[in-house]
GUTORFI-670063 format. One record per residue (C-alpha): residue in three letters; z, y, x. Coordinates in steps of 0.02 Angstrom, whole numbers, plus 50000, padded with zeros to 5 digits. Each point is the difference from the previous one (the first is absolute). Last residue first. Layout:
<atom type="ALA" w="Z" v="Y" u="X"/>
...
This chain:
<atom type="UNK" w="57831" v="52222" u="54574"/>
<atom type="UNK" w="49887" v="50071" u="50088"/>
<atom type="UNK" w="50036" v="50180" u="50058"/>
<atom type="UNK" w="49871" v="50110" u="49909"/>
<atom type="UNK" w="49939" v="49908" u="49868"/>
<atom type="UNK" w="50192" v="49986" u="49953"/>
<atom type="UNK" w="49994" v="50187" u="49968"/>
<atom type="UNK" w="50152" v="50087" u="50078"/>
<atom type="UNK" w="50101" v="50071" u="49872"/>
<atom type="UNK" w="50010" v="50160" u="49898"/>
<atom type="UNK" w="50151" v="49946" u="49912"/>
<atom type="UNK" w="49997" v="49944" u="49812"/>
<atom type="UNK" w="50097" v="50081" u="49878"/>
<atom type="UNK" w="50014" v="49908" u="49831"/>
<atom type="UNK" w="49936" v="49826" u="50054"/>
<atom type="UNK" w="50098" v="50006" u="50177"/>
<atom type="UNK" w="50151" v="50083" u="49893"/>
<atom type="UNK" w="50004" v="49877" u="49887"/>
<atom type="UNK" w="49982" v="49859" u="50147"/>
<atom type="UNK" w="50152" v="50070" u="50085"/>
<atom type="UNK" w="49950" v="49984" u="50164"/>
<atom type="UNK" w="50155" v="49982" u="50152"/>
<atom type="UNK" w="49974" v="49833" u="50073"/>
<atom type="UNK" w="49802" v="50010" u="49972"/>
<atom type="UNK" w="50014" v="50172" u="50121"/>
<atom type="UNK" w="50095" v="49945" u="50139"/>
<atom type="UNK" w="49949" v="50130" u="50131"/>
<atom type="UNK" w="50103" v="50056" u="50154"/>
<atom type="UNK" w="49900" v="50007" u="50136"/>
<atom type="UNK" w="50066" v="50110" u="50144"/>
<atom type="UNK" w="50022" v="49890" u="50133"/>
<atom type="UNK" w="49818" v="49936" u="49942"/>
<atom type="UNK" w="49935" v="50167" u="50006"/>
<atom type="UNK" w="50074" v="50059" u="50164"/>
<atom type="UNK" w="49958" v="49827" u="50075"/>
<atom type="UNK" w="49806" v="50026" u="49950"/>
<atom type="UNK" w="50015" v="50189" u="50057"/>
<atom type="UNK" w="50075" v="49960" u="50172"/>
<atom type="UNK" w="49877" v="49849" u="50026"/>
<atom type="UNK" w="49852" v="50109" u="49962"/>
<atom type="UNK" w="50062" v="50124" u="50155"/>
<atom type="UNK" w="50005" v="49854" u="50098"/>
<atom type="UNK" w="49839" v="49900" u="49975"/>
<atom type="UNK" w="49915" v="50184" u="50040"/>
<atom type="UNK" w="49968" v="50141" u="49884"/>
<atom type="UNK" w="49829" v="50072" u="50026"/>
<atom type="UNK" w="49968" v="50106" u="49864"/>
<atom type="UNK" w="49903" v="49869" u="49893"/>
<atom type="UNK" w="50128" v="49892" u="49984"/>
<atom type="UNK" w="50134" v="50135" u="49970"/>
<atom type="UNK" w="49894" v="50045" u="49845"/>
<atom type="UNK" w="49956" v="49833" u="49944"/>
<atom type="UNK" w="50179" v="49936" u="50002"/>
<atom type="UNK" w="50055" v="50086" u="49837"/>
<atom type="UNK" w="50170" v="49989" u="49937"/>
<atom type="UNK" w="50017" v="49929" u="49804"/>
<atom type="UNK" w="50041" v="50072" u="49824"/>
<atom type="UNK" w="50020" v="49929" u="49837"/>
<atom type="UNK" w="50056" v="49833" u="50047"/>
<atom type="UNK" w="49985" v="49840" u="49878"/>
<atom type="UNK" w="49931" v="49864" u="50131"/>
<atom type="UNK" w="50147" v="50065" u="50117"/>
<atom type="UNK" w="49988" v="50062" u="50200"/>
<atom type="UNK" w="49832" v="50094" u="49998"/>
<atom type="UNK" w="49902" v="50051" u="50155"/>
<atom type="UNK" w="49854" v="50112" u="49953"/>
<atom type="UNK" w="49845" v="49982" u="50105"/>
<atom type="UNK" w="49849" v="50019" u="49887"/>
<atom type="UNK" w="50001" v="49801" u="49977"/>
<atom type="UNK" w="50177" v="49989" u="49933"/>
<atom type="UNK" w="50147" v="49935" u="50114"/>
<atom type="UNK" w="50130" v="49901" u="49931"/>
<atom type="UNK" w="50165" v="49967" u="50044"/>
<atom type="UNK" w="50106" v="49816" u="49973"/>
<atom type="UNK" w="50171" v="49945" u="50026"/>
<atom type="UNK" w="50057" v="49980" u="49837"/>
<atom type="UNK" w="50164" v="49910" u="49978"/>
<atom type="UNK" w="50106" v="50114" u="49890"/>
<atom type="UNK" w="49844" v="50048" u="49904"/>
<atom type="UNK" w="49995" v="49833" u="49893"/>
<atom type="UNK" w="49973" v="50056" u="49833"/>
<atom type="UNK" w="50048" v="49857" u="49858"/>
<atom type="UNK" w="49935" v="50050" u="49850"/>
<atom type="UNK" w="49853" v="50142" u="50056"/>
<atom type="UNK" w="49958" v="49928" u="50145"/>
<atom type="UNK" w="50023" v="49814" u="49978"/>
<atom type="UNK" w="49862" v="49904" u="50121"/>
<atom type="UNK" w="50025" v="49804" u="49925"/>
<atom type="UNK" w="49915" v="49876" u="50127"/>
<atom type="UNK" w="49926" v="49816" u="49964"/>
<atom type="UNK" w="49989" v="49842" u="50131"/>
<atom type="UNK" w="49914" v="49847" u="50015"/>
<atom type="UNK" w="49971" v="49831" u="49889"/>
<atom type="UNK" w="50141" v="49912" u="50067"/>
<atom type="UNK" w="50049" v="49940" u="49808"/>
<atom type="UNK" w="50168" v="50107" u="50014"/>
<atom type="UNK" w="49878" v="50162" u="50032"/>
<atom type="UNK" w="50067" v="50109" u="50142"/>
<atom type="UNK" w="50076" v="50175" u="49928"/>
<atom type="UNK" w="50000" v="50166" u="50100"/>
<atom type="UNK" w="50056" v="50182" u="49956"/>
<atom type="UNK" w="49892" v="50093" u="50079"/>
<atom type="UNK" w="50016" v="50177" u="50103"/>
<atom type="UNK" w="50058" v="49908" u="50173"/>
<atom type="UNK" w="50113" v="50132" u="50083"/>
<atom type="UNK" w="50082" v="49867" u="50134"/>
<atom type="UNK" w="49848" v="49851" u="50012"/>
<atom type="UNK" w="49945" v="49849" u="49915"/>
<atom type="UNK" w="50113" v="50035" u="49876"/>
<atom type="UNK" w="50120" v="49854" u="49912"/>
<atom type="UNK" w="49943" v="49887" u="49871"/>
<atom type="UNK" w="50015" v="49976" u="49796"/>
<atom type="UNK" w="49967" v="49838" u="49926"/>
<atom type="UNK" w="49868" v="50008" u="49856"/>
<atom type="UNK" w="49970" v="49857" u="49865"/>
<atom type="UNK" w="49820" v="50032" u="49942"/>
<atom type="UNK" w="49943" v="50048" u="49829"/>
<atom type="UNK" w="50120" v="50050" u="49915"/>
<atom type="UNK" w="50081" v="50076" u="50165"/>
<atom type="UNK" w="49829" v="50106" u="50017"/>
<atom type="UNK" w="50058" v="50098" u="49820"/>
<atom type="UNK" w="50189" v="50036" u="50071"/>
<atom type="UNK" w="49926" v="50046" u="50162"/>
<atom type="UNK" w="49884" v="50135" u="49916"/>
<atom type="UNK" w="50152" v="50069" u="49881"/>
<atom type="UNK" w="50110" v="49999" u="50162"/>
<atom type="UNK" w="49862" v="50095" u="50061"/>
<atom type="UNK" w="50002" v="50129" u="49862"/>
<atom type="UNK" w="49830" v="50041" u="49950"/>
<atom type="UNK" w="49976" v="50218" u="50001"/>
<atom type="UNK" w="49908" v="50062" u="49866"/>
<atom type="UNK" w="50144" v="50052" u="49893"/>
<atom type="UNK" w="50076" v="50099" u="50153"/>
<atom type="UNK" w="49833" v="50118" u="49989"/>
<atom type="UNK" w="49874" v="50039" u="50139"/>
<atom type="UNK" w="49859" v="50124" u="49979"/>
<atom type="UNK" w="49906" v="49934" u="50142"/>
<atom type="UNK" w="49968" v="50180" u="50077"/>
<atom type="UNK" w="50146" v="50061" u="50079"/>
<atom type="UNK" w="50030" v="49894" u="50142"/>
<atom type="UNK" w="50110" v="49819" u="50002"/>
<atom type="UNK" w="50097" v="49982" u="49830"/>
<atom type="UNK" w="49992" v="49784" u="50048"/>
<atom type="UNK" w="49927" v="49865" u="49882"/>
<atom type="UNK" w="50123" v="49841" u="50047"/>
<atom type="UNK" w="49903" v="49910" u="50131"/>
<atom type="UNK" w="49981" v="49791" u="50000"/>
<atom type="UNK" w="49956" v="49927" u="50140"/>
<atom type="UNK" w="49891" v="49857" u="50025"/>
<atom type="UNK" w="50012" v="49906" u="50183"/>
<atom type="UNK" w="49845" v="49896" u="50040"/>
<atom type="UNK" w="50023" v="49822" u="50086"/>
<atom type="UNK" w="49877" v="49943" u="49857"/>
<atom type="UNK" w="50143" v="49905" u="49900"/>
<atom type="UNK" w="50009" v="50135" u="49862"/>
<atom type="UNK" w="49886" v="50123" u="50020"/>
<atom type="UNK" w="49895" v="49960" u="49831"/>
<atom type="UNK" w="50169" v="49963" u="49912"/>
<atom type="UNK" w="50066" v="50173" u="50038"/>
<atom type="UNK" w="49828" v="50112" u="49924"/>
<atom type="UNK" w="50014" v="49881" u="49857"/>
<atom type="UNK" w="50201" v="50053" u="49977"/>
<atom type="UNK" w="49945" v="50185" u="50036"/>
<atom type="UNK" w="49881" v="50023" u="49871"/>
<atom type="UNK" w="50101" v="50052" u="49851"/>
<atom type="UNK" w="50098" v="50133" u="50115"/>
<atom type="UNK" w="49821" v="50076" u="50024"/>
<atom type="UNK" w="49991" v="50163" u="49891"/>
<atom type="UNK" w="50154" v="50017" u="49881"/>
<atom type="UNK" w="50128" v="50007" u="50086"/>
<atom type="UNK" w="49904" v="50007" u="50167"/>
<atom type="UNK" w="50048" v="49895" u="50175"/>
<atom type="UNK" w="49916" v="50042" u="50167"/>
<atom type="UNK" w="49957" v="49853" u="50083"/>
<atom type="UNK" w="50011" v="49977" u="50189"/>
<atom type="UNK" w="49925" v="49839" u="50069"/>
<atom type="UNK" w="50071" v="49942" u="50175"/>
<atom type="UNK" w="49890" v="49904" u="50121"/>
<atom type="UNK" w="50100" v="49918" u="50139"/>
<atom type="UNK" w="49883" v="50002" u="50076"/>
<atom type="UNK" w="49833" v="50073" u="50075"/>
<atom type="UNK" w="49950" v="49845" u="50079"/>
<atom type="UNK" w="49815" v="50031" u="49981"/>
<atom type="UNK" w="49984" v="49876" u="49861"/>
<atom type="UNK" w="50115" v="50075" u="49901"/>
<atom type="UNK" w="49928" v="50182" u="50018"/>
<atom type="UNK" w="49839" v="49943" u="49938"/>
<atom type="UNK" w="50074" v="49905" u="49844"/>
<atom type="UNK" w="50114" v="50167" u="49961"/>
<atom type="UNK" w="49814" v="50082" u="50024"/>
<atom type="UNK" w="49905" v="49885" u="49870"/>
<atom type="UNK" w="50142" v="50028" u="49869"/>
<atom type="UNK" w="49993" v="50174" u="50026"/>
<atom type="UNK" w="49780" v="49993" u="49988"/>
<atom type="UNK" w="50012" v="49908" u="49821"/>
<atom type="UNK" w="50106" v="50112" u="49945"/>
<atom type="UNK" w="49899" v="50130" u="50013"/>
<atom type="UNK" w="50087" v="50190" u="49999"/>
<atom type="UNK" w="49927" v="50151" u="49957"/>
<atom type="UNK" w="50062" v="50019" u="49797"/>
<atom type="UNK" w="50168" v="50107" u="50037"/>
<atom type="UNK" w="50051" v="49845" u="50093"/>
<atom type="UNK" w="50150" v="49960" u="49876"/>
<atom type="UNK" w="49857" v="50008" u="49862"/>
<atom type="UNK" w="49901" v="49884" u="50082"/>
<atom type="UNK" w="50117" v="49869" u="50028"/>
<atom type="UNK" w="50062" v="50013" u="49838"/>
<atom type="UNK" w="49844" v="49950" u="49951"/>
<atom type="UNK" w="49967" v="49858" u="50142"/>
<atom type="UNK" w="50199" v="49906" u="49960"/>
<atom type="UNK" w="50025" v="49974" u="50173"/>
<atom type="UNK" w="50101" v="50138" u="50024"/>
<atom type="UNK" w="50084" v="50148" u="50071"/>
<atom type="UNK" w="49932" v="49965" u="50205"/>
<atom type="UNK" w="50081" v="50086" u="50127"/>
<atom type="UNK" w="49983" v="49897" u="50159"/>
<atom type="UNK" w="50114" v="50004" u="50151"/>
<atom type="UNK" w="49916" v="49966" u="50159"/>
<atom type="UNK" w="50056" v="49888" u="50175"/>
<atom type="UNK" w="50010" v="50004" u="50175"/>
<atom type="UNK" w="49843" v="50107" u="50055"/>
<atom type="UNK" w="49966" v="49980" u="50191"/>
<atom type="UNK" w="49795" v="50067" u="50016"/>
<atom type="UNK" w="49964" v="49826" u="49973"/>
<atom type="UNK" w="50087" v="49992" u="49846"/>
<atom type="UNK" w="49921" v="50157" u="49930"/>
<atom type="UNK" w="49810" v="49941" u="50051"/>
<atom type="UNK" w="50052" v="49834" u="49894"/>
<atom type="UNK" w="50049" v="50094" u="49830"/>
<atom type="UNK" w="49855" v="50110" u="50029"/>
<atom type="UNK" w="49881" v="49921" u="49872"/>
<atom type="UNK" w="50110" v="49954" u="49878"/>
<atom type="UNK" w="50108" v="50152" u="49980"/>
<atom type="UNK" w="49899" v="50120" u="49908"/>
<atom type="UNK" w="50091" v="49976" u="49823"/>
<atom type="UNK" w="50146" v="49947" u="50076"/>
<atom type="UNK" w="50108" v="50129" u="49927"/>
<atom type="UNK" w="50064" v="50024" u="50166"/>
<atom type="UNK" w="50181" v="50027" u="50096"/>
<atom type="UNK" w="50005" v="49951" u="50174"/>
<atom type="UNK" w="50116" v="49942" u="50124"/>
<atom type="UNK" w="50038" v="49998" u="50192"/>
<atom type="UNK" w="50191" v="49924" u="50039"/>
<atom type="UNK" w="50067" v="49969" u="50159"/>
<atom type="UNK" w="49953" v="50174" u="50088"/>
<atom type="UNK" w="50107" v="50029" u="50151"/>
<atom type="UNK" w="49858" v="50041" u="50131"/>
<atom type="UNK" w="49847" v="50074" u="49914"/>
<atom type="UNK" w="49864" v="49879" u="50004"/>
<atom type="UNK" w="49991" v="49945" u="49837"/>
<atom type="UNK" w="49974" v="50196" u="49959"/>
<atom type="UNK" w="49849" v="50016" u="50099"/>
<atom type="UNK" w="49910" v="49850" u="49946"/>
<atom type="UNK" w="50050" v="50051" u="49805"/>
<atom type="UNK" w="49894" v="50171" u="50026"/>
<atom type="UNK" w="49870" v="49898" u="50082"/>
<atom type="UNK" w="49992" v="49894" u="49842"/>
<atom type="UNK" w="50012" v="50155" u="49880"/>
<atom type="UNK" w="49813" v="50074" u="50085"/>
<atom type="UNK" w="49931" v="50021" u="49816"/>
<atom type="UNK" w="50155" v="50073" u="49905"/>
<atom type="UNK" w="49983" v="49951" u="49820"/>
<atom type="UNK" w="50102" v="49830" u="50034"/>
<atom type="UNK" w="50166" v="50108" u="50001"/>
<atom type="UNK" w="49969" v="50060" u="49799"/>
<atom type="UNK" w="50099" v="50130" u="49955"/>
<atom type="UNK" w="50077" v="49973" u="50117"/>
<atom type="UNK" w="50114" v="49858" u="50124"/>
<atom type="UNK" w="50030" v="49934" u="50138"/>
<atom type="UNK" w="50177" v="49924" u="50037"/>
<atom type="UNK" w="50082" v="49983" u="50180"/>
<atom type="UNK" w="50167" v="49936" u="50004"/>
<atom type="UNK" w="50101" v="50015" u="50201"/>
<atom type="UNK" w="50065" v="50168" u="49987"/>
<atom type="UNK" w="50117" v="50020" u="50123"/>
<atom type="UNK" w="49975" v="50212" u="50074"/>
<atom type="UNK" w="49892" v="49943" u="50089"/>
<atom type="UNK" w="49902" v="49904" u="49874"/>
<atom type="UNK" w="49993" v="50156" u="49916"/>
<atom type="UNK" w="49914" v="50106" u="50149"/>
<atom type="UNK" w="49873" v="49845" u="50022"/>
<atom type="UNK" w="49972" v="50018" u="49808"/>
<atom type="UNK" w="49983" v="50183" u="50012"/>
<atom type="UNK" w="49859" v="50010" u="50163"/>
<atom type="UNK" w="49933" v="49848" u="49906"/>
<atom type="UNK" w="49948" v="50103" u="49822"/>
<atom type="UNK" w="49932" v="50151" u="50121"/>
<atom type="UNK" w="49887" v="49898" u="50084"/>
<atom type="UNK" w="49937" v="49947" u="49839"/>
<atom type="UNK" w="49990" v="50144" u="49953"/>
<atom type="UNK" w="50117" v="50101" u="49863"/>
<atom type="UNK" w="49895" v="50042" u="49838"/>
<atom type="UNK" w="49979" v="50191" u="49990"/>
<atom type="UNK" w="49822" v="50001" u="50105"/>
<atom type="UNK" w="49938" v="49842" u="49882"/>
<atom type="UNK" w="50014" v="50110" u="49849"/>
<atom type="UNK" w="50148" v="49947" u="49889"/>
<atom type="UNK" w="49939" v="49964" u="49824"/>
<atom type="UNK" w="49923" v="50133" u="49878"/>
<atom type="UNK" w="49973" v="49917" u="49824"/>
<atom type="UNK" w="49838" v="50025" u="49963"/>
<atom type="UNK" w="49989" v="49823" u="49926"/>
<atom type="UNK" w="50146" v="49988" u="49891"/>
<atom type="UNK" w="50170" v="49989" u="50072"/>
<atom type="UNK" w="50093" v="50097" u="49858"/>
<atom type="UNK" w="49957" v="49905" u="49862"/>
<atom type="UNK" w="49960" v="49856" u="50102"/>
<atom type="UNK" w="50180" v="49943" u="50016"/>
<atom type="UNK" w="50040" v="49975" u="50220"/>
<atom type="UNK" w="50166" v="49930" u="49969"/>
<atom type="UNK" w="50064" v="49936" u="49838"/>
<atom type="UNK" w="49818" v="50006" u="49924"/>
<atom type="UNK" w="49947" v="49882" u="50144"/>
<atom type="UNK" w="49826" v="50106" u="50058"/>
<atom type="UNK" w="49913" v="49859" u="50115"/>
<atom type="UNK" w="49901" v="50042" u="50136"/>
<atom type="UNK" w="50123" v="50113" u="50102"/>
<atom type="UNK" w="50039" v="50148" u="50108"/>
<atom type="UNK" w="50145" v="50064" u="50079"/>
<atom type="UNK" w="49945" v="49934" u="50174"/>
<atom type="UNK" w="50092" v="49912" u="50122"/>
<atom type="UNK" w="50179" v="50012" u="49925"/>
<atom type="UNK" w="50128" v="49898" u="50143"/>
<atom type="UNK" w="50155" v="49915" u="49932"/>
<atom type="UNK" w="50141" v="50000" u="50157"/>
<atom type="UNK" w="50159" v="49902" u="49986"/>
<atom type="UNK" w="50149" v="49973" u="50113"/>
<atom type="UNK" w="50082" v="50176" u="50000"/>
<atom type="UNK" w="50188" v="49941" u="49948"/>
<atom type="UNK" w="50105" v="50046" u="49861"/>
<atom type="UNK" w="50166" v="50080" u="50039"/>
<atom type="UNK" w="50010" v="50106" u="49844"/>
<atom type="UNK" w="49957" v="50150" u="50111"/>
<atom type="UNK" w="49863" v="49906" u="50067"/>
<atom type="UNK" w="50019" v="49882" u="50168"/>
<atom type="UNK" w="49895" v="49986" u="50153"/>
<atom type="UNK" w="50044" v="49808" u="50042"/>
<atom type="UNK" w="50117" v="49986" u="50150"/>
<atom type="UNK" w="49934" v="50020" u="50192"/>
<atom type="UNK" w="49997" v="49837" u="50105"/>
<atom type="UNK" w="50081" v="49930" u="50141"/>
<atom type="UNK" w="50106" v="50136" u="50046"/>
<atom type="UNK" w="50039" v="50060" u="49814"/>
<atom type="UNK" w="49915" v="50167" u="49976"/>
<atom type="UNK" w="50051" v="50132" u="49902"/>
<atom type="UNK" w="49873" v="50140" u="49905"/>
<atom type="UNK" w="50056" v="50181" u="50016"/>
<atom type="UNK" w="50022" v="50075" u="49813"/>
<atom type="UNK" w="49862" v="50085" u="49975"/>
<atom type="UNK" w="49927" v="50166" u="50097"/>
<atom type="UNK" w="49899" v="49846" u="50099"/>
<atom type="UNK" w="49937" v="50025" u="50195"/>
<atom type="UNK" w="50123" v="49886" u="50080"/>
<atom type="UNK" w="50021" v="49872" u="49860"/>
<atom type="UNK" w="49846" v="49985" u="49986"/>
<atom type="UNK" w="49949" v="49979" u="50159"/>
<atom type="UNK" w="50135" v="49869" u="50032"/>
<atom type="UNK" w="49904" v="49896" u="49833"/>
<atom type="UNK" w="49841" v="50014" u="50081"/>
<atom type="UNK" w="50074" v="49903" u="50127"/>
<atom type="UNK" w="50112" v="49897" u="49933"/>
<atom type="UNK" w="49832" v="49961" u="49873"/>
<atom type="UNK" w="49887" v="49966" u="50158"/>
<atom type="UNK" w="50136" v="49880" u="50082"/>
<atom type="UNK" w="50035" v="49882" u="49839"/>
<atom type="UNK" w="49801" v="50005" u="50000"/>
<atom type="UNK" w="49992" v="49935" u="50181"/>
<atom type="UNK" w="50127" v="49876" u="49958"/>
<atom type="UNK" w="50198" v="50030" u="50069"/>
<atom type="UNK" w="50056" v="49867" u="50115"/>
């Protein structure tokens, strides 16, 4: 017999397909088949903006220059509600989406995020709730976020090295208080804990091996990010970028690496389990080795913009139809219509002298999370 959340999706799935201008939408009798892009990629994934502010200014993301203190941020009117963010994510899981992902800015600004995370935990079909932080404010909500239903969060964190550190933080970041939240969210269960760092020629690639030896055997997963062309403002360049292979080459000298499968169809990371059975390492390969034929994930920004690839230049608001009244139907049609219609594979096709010489008015990543 079908599951109540098998039975909501065929049924916001039929409505769909009766009220659409797409392509009509077939269902199987027992279930319907995965909403599908024009490159046949499925709608599985779902990375929620809060708030486009932060408290750290990462020179690759939110650079200070431009950032400064009377910078004008969203006001609180043009940031989508609460109410607003679930109406969407219950609409998405609909439609099969079963990954949740929070991000900012900075997620752990928002005051009331706990209730927020209630709410979306309870949505039938969601598997997966996650959260991307710097940390920094982490520790004393880590176990108010697991109650509330939080699975797991994803930490960005440069290095350990307390000057680079600094400089990778745009100067507002403490150590000391990362390293204290990571703690906070291991003790409340919030695992598996994944550490993103974003590799610089130049900047940080000195630090990583440190940075992997500290994780190593602590149940935490490191992984490794090639420096990525997202927005306009980080001033990207191809000689800046850190090959992975060039990053797994300089781990393997220090620990024998076996590669392993995905944990899941779509999965970003290239994974290795340390020989010595001290854990697990990931490789994310953008620029080298782009991986848009399996992405299955859209993004919606915190003033209502739905997004379907980290490097777009242009998006579909949801604010407006939001705020006008549209029903769980209506916003069905226009997520299918966009996802039927989504045809972006942008790291396959840059030409990194062109994305140096002529940059595209992108997205910025401040915007959509990473």
């Amino acid at each position: 017999m079908p599951t109540k959340a098998a039975k909501i999706k065929r049924q916001m799935l039929q409505n769909v397909a009766m009220h659409s201008r797409s392509p009509r939408i077939e269902l199987k009798p027992a279930e319907h088949e995965p909403l599908r892009d024009a490159l046949a990629r499925p709608l599985h994934d779902l990375r929620i903006s809060l708030l486009d502010r932060c408290n750290f200014r990462c020179p690759y993301c939110m650079p200070v220059s431009e950032f400064h203190d009377d910078y004008e941020f969203l006001q609180r009117s043009d940031r989508l509600t609460h109410a607003e963010i679930l109406t969407v994510a219950k609409v998405a899981t609909g439609l099969g989406v079963s990954k949740l992902r929070l991000t900012g800015g900075e997620p752990l600004l928002d005051k009331k995020l706990p209730e927020l995370v209630a709410g979306l935990t309870a949505l039938p079909g969601v598997e997966d709730l996650a959260l991307t932080t710097n940390a920094m404010l982490l520790a004393p909500i880590a176990q108010d976020l697991a109650r509330a239903g939080l699975h797991r969060v994803t930490i960005s964190l440069d290095s350990l090295d307390e000057e680079v550190f600094k400089l990778m933080s745009g100067g507002r970041g403490d150590l000391r208080r990362v390293l204290d939240g990571i703690a906070g969210a291991e003790a409340a269960g919030l695992a598996p804990i994944k550490i993103n760092v974003v590799v610089q020629r130049g900047v940080n690639e000195h630090t990583v091996i440190d940075l992997v030896d500290y994780f190593r055997g602590t149940g935490h997963i490191v992984r490794l990010i090639e420096f990525m062309d997202v927005g306009n403002c980080n001033g990207w360049r191809m000689d800046q970028v850190v090959p992975s292979s060039e990053l797994l080459a300089s781990v393997q000298q220090c620990w024998p690496l076996r590669p392993i499968g995905p944990n899941y169809p779509g999965e970003v990371a290239q994974r290795y389990h340390y020989e010595d059975g001290q854990g697990e390492i990931g490789f994310i390969s953008s620029v080298t080795a782009p991986f848009c034929g399996s992405c299955s994930r859209a993004r919606l920004s915190a003033d209502g913009v739905l997004y379907t690839c980290l490097f777009a230049t242009h998006g579909t608001d949801l604010r407006e139809p939001l705020r006008n009244g549209a029903d769980d139907s209506e916003l069905a049609d226009i997520l299918s219509r966009i996802w039927l219609q989504r045809a972006d594979r942008y790291s396959e096709l840059r030409r990194p002298d062109v994305a140096e010489a002529h940059p595209l008015s992108k997205v910025e990543m401040y915007r959509i999370g990473g």
